[in-house]
N, C-alpha and C positions, 0 to 999 in steps of 0.2 A: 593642320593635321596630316597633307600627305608629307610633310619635311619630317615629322616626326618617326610616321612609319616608315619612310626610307631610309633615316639614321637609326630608327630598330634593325633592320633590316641589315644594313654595313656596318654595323657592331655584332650582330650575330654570324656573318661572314667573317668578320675580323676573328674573333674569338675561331670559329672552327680550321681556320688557317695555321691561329695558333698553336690548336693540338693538333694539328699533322705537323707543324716545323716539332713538336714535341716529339711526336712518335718516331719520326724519320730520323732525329738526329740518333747519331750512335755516341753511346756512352763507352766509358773506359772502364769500367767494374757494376758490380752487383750496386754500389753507393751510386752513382750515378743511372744507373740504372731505375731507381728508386725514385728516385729527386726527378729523372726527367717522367715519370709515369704520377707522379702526384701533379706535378707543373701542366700537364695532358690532363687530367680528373678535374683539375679546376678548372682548368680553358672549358671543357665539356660542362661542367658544371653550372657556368659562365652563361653559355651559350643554353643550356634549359633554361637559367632563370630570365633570361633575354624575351627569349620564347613565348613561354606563360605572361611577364608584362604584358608584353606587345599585345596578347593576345586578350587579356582583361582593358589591358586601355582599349584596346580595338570592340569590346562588347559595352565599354562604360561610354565611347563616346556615341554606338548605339542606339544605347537607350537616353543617352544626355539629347539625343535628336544632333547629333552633330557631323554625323554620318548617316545619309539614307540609303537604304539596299536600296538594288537594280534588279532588274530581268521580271521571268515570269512571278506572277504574284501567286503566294502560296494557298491561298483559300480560292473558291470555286463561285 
């Protein structure tokens, strides 16, 4: 489980890397301009739906009991 979430983890790194090499690059017209802000929307796009998985596997193995929280216990 934790190889999992650290390969969620350096895919959603990878992806936001991606749209900064997106944004930074400079384009030669309006057409490129275009192409590199769509190729940025899906690196981002990429990287929410990374997110959200990670974050439902991380509640599914939860309650699977495959993961148990730590720390102070929430009832009294």
């Amino acid at each position: 489980m934790k190889y999992l979430v650290v390969l969620a983890f350096i895919a959603i790194l990878a992806s936001l890397a991606s749209a900064l090499f997106f944004m930074m690059r400079k384009g030669q017209g309006s057409q490129d301009d275009k192409r590199r802000g769509n190729h940025m929307a899906k690196a981002l796009a990429v990287r929410v739906g990374l997110s959200i998985v990670l974050f439902v596997c991380i509640l599914m193995a939860w309650q699977l009991g495959y993961i148990q929280p730590t720390g102070l216990p929430a009832t009294r």
